[in-house]
C-alpha positions in Angstrom: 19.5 5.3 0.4 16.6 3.1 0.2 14.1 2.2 3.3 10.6 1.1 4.2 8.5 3.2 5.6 5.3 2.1 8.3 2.3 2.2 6.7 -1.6 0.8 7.7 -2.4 -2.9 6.5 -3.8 -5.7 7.9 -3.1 -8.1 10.7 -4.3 -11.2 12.5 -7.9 -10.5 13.5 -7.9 -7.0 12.2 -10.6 -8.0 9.2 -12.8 -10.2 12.0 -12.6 -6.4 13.7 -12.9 -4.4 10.8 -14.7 -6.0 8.0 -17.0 -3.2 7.3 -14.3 -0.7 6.6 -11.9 -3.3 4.6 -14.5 -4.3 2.5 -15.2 -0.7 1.4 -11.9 0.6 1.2 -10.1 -2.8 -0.7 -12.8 -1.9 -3.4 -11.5 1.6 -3.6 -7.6 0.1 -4.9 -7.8 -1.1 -8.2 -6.9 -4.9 -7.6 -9.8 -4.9 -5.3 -7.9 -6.2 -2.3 -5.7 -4.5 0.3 -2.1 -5.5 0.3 -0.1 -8.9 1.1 3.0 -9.0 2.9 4.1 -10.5 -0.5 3.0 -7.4 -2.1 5.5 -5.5 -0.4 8.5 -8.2 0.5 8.5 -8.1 -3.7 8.9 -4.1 -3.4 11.4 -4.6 -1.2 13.0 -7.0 -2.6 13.2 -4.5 -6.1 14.5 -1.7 -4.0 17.3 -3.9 -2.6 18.3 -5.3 -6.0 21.2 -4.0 -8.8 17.6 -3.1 -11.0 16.7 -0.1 -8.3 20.1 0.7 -8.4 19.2 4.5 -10.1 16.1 4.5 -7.8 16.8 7.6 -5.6 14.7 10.1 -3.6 11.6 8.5 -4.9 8.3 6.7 -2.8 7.5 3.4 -4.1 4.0 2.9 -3.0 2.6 -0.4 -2.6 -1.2 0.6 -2.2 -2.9 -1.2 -5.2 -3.4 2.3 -7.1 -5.1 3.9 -3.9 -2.9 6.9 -4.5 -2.9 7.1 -8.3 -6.7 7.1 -8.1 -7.5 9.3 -4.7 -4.4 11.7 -4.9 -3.3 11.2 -1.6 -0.8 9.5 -0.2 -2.7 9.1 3.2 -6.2 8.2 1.9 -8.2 10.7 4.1 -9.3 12.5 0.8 -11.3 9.1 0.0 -12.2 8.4 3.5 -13.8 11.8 4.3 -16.0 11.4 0.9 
């Protein structure tokens, strides 16, 4: 069984809030940029489609390499540095 699990991204007038910290931390992915809601409608839309049909027990994460490069699936590792 596929789902979508809650993760941090952005929202209306969270950059105007935060600019500091996204700036920093969208240079840490490797696409430079934190995620769309495109970015991960087009995840979803793979997980719901016959081609994910052998997809099982698996996390598909849609953090622009964040994890492949810090390690973590939560990013505190590349915060606390």
């Amino acid at each position: 069984m596929s789902g979508v699990a809650r993760c941090e991204n952005r929202a209306d007038g969270t950059l105007q809030a935060a600019a500091r910290y996204y700036n920093l931390n969208a240079g840490r992915t490797v696409f430079n940029r934190w995620s769309s809601a495109d970015d991960v409608a087009t995840a979803v839309a793979y997980l719901a489609s016959d081609a994910a049909s052998y997809v099982s027990g698996s996390t598909l994460f849609v953090d622009g390499g964040w994890t492949a490069v810090d390690g973590s699936s939560t990013g505190q590792t590349q915060l606390a540095r």
